[in-house]
C-alpha positions, 0 to 999 in steps of 0.5 A, a space after each residue: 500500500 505504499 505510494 510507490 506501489 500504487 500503480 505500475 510503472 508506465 510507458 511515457 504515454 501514461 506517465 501524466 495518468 501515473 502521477 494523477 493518481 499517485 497526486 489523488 493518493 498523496 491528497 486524499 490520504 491527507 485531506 479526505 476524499 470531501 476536502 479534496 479538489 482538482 486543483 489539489 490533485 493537479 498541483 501534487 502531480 505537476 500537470 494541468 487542469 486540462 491535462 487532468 481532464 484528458 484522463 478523468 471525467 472527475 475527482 471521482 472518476 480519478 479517485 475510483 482508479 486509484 482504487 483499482 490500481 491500489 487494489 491491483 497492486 494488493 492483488 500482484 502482492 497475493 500473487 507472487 507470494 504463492 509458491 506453488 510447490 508448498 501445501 496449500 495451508 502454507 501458501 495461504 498464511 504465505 499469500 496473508 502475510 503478504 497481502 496484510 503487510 502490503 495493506 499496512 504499508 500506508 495506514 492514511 491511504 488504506 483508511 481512505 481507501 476502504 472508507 471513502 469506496 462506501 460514499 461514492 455511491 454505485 460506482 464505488 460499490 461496483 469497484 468494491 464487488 469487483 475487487 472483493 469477486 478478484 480476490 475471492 478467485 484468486 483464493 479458489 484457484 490458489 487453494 484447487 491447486 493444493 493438495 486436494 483437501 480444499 473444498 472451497 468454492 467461489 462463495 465461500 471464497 468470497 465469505 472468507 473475503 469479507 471476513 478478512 475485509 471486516 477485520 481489515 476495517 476494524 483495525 482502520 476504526 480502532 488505530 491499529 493498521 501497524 497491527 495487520 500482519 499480526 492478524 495472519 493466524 485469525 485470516 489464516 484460520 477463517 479460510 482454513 475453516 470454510 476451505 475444509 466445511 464439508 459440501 452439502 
C-alpha cells in the first residue's frame, strides 16, 4: 500500500495518468476524499487542469482508479507470494502475510481507501464487488491447486473475503493498521475453516 506501489510503472504515454493518481493518493490520504479538489490533485502531480481532464471525467472518476490500481497492486502482492510447490495451508498464511503487510504499508491511504469506496455511491460499490469477486478467485484457484483437501468454492471464497475485509476495517476504526500482519493466524484460520466445511 505504499505510494510507490500504487500503480505500475508506465510507458511515457501514461506517465501524466501515473502521477494523477499517485497526486489523488498523496491528497486524499491527507485531506479526505470531501476536502479534496482538482486543483489539489493537479498541483501534487505537476500537470494541468486540462491535462487532468484528458484522463478523468472527475475527482471521482480519478479517485475510483486509484482504487483499482491500489487494489491491483494488493492483488500482484497475493500473487507472487504463492509458491506453488508448498501445501496449500502454507501458501495461504504465505499469500496473508503478504497481502496484510502490503495493506499496512500506508495506514492514511488504506483508511481512505476502504472508507471513502462506501460514499461514492454505485460506482464505488461496483469497484468494491469487483475487487472483493478478484480476490475471492484468486483464493479458489490458489487453494484447487493444493493438495486436494480444499473444498472451497467461489462463495465461500468470497465469505472468507469479507471476513478478512471486516477485520481489515476494524483495525482502520480502532488505530491499529501497524497491527495487520499480526492478524495472519485469525485470516489464516477463517479460510482454513470454510476451505475444509464439508459440501452439502
Amino acid at each position: 500500500m505504499a505510494l510507490n506501489q500504487t500503480t505500475p510503472k508506465t510507458s511515457n504515454g501514461s506517465e501524466h495518468r501515473r502521477r494523477l493518481l499517485q497526486g489523488m493518493a498523496s491528497v486524499a490520504a491527507t485531506k479526505g476524499l470531501a476536502a479534496v479538489t482538482i486543483a489539489d490533485v493537479v498541483r501534487e502531480a505537476g500537470v494541468s487542469k486540462r491535462t487532468f481532464y484528458e484522463h478523468f471525467e472527475s475527482k471521482d472518476a480519478c479517485f475510483l482508479a486509484l482504487y483499482r490500481a491500489v487494489s491491483m497492486s494488493a492483488l500482484k502482492t497475493l500473487r507472487d507470494s504463492v509458491s506453488a510447490e508448498r501445501p496449500w495451508q502454507q501458501q495461504l498464511e504465505q499469500a496473508l502475510q503478504a497481502y496484510l503487510t502490503h495493506m499496512a504499508a500506508n495506514p492514511e491511504l488504506l483508511r481512505t481507501l476502504f472508507i471513502e469506496i462506501h460514499h461514492l455511491g454505485g460506482a464505488g460499490e461496483r469497484a468494491r464487488r469487483d475487487v472483493m469477486n478478484a480476490l475471492a478467485a484468486f483464493m479458489v484457484e490458489t487453494l484447487r491447486r493444493g493438495s486436494g483437501e480444499s473444498s472451497i468454492d467461489e462463495g465461500l471464497a468470497l465469505a472468507a473475503v469479507g471476513g478478512i475485509n471486516e477485520l481489515i476495517l476494524q483495525a482502520i476504526e480502532q488505530g491499529r493498521v501497524a497491527e495487520l500482519p499480526a492478524m495472519t493466524p485469525v485470516a489464516s484460520e477463517v479460510v482454513r475453516r470454510l476451505a475444509c466445511s464439508p459440501v452439502v
